[in-house]
C-alpha positions in Angstrom: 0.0 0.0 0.0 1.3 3.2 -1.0 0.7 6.9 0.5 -1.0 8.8 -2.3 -0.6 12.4 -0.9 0.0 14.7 2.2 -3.1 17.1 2.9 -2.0 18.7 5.9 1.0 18.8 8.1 1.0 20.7 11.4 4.0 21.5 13.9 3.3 22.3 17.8 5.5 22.0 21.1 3.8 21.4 24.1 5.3 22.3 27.3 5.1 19.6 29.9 5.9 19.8 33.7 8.2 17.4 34.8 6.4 15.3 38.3 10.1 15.4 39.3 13.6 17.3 38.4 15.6 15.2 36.1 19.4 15.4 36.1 22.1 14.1 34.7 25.9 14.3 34.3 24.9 17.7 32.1 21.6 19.2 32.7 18.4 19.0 34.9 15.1 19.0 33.5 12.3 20.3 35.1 9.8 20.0 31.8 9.7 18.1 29.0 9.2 20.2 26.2 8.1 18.0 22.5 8.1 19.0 19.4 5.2 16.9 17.8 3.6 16.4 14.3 0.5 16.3 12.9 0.8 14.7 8.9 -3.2 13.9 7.4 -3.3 12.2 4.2 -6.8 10.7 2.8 -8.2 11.6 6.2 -5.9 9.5 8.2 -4.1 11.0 11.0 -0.9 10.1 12.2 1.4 11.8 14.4 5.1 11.8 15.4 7.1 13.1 18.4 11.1 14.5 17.4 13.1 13.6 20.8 14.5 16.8 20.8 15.0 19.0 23.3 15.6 23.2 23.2 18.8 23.2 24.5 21.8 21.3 22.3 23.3 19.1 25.6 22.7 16.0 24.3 23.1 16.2 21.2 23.5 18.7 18.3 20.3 18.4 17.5 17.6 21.2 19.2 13.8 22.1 19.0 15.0 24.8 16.6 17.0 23.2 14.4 14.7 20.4 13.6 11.9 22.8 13.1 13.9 24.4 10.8 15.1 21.3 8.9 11.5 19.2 8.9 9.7 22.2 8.0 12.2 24.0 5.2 13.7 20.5 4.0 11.7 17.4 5.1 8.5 18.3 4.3 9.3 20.8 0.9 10.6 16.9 -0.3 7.5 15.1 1.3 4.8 17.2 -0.5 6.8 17.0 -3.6 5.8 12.9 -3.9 2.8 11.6 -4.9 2.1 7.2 -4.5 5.0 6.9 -2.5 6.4 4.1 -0.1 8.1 5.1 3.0 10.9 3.8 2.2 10.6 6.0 -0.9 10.6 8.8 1.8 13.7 7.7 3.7 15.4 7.3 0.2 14.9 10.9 -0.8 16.0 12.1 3.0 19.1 10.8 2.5 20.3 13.9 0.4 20.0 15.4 3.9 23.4 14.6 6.1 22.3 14.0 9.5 19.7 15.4 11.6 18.2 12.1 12.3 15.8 13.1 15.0 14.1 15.1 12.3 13.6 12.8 10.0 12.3 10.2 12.8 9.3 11.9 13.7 8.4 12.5 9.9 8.7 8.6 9.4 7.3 7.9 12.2 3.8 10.0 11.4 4.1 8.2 8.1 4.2 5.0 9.6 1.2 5.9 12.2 -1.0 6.4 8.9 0.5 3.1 6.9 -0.5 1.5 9.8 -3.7 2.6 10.3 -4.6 2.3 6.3 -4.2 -1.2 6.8 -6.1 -1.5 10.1 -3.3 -2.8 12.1 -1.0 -2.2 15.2 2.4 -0.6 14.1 4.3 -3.1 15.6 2.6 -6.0 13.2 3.8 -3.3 10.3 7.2 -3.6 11.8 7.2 -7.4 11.8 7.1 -7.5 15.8 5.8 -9.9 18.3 2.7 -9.1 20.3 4.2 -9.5 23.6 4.4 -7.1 27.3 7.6 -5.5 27.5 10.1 -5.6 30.0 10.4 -2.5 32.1 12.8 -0.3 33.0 13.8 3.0 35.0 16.1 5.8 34.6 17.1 7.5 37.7 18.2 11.0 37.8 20.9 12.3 40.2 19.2 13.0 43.6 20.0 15.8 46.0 21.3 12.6 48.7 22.1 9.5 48.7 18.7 8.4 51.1 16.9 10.2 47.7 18.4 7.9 45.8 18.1 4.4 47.4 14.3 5.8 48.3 13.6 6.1 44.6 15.3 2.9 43.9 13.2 1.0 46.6 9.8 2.6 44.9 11.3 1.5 41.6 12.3 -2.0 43.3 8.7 -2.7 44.9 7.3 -2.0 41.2 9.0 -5.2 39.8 10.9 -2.8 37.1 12.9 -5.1 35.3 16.4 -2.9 35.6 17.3 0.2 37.4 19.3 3.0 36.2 21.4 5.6 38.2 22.6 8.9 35.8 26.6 8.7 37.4 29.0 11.5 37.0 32.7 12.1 38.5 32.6 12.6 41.8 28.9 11.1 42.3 29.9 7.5 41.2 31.7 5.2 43.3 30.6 6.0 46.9 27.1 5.7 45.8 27.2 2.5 43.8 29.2 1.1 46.9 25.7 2.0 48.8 23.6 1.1 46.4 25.2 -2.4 46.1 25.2 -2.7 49.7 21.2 -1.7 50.3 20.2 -3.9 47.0 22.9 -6.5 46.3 20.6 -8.4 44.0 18.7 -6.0 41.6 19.6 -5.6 38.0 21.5 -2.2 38.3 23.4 -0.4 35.1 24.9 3.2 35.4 24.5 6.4 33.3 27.9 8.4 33.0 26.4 10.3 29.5 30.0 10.9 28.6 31.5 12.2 32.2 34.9 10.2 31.8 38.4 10.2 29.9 40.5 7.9 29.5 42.5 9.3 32.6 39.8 8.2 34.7 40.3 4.2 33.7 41.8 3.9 37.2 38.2 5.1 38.8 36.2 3.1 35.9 37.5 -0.1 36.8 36.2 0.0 40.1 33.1 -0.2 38.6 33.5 -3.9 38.3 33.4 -4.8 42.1 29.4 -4.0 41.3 28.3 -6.4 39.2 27.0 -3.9 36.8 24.6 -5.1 33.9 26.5 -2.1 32.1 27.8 1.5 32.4 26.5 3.9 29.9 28.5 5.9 27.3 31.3 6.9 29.9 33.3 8.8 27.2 33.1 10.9 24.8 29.6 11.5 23.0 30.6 10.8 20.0 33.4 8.3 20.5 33.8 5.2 19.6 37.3 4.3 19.3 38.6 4.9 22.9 35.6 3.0 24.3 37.2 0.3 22.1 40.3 0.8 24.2 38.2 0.6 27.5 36.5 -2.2 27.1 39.4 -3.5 27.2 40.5 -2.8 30.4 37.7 -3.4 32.3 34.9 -6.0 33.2 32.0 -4.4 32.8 30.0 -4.3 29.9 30.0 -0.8 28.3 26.4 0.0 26.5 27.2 2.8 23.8 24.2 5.5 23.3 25.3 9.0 22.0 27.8 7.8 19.7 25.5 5.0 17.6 23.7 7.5 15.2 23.2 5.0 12.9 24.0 1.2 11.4 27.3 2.3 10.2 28.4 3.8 13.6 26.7 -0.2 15.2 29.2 -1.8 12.8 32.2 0.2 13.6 31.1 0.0 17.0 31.3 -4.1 16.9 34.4 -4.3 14.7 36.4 -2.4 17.1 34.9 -4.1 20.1 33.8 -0.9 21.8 31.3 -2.8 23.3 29.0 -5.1 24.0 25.7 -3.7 24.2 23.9 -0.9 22.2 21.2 1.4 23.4 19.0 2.0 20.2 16.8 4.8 20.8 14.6 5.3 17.6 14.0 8.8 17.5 18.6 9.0 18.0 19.6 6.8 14.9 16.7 8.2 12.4 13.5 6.6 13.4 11.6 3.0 13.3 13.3 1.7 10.1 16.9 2.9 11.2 16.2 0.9 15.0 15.0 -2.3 13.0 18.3 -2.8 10.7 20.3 -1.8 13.5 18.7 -4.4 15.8 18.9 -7.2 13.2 22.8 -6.6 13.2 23.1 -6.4 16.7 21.3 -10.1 16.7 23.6 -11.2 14.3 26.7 -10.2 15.6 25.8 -10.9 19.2 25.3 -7.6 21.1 22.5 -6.9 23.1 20.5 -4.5 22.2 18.0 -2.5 24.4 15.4 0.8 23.7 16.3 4.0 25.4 13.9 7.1 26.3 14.4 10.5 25.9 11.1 11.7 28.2 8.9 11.5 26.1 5.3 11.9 25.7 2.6 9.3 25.2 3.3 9.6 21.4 7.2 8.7 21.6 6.4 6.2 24.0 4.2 4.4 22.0 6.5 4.1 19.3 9.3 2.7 21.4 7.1 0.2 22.9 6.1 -1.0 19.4 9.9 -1.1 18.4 10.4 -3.6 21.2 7.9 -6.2 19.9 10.8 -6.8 17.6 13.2 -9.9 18.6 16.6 -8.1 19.1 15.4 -5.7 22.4 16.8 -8.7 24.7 17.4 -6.4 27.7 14.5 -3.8 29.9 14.3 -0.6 28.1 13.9 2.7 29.5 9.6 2.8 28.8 8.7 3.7 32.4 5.2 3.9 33.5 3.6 8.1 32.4 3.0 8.8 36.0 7.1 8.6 37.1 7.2 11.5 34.7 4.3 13.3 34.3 1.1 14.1 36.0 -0.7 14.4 32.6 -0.2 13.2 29.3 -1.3 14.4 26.2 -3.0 11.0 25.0 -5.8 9.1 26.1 -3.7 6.0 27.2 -0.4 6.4 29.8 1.6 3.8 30.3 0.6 1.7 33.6 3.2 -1.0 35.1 1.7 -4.2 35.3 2.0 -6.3 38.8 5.0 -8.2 37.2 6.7 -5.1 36.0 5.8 -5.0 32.7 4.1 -2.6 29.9 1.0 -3.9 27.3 1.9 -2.8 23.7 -1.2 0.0 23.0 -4.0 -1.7 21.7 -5.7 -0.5 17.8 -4.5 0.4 14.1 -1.5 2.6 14.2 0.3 3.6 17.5 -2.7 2.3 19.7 -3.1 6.0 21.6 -5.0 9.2 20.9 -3.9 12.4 20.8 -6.4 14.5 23.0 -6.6 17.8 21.6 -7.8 19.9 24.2 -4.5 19.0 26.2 -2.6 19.9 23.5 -4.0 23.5 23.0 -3.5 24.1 26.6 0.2 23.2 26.8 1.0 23.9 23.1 3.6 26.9 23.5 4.2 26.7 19.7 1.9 26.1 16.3 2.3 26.0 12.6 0.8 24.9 10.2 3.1 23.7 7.3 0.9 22.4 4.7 
């Protein structure tokens, strides 16, 4: 089935408070502000969620700039096509170096309506599983160490499937030594988002005495070399984020040995069709693979629980229940954690959630229409 035409395509940001601060080795977030899109083509709606933020941190990647590049580049080649496939779509992007979380939340609109033409779940488009999905958590840094193993014993008593700590020099091996000690048995990674150098090998390798599923992109964000070099040195499994942009960057990543598990976050390496060739690699060549969040909103959430259907996600992503984040969503279905720690995949065509648009108007902080 083919995509005949775009009718409309609208842009907003909604603004939404954050139940809790979240901080990491380089910001804190107090709201999660999402730049969202609205593409309608023979009356279907779909709708896609660009993980950026407003601020460059993470990444080089900002509210602004993919405004800019969806709305004077992505779409001008969009509305150009007529009976098109969406991997026609991705084709024609490629002109455009980088900028992936742009052109994610354009495919990933495109797929919401493929799926919905054909009157099925997205993650039956994507060749997925119907399954629940393991569970995971993403701690922030907390004011105290009693913060932190309070918000890990919540996270414990909700049967989340893994824990994550955000880490950062000087707020890393003190606390996993009390973490370790309160909960010796959970399945506990660490967060550095790029807080290390190589000078600090001494200081990583203590990491080991933990018993860590992995630590997170300790080095550089967009290195992959010098992980290569210590992964070599130490025991514990290093998971690479920032620096996997796309399947070139996995490969390179597994030829050097940099390490042994990759977090794929969809709306990061280009979007839904990116995340599945990068998973079937990581399959193939033996490295775990896991999905990543970015906070977002009911939309982005759905989409990265339907990318876990598929067979590679061997590990708990980072698809935490909607209330841990926010005390109200902009769709009509938040993620709840099941008794045994777990998430359903949204039922229905398409994404399985509906965008309620009188939220949206109320925390909207930016609208345009594009087509």
């Amino acid at each position: 089935m083919k995509i005949k035409q775009i009718d409309s395509v609208e842009m907003f940001i909604v603004r939404l408070p954050l139940v809790s601060p979240f901080e990491t080795s380089f910001s804190v977030q107090t709201h999660r502000e999402a730049l969202l899109l609205k593409i309608v083509s023979d009356d279907v709606c779909g709708w896609g969620e660009c993980v950026t933020s407003p601020d460059p941190y993470y990444c080089y990647e900002t509210n602004a700039t993919a405004s800019h590049i969806i709305q004077d580049f992505l779409i001008a080649i969009l509305t150009a096509m007529n009976n098109f496939t969406i991997e026609e779509v991705l084709q024609n992007f490629e002109q455009i170096r980088g900028h992936h979380m742009a052109k994610a939340a354009v495919e990933n609109a495109l797929l919401d309506i493929m799926a919905q033409k054909y009157k099925i779940p997205l993650f039956e488009l994507m060749g997925g599983t119907p399954q629940k999905i393991m569970s995971g958590i993403s701690i922030g840094i907390q004011e105290s160490i009693d913060d932190l193993l309070e918000s890990i014993q919540k996270a414990h008593d909700k049967r989340y499937h893994r824990i994550k700590i955000k880490i950062k020099k000087g707020k890393d091996i003190e606390i996993l030594k009390k973490v370790r000690r309160a909960f010796p048995s959970i399945n506990l990674m660490a967060d550095a988002n790029s807080d290390y150098t190589l000078e600090d090998i001494p200081i990583l390798k203590k990491f080991d005495e933990f018993n860590l599923m992995m630590i997170e992109q300790p080095l550089n964000y967009d290195d992959i070399y010098f992980h290569a070099l210590l992964q070599k040195q130490i025991q514990t499994p290093i998971c690479l984020d920032e620096s996997i942009k796309n399947l070139n960057d996995a490969k390179t990543a597994t030829e050097l040995g940099s390490c042994k598990i990759i977090n794929i976050k969809q709306g990061r390496v280009g979007g839904m069709t990116a995340s599945k060739k990068i998973q079937a690699y990581c399959m193939e060549n033996n490295i775990k693979a896991w999905s990543g969040g970015m906070l977002e909103t009911g939309i982005g959430r759905a989409f990265n629980l339907h990318l876990q259907t598929l067979p590679g996600f061997v590990l708990p992503g980072d698809t935490s229940e909607t209330s841990r984040y926010f005390a109200e969503d902009i769709v009509d279905k938040p993620v709840i954690l099941q008794p045994d720690g777990s998430i359903e995949i949204p039922k229905g065509a398409g994404i399985g959630v509906h965008v309620l648009p009188e939220r949206i108007d109320r925390l909207k902080v930016f609208y345009e229409k594009l087509v």
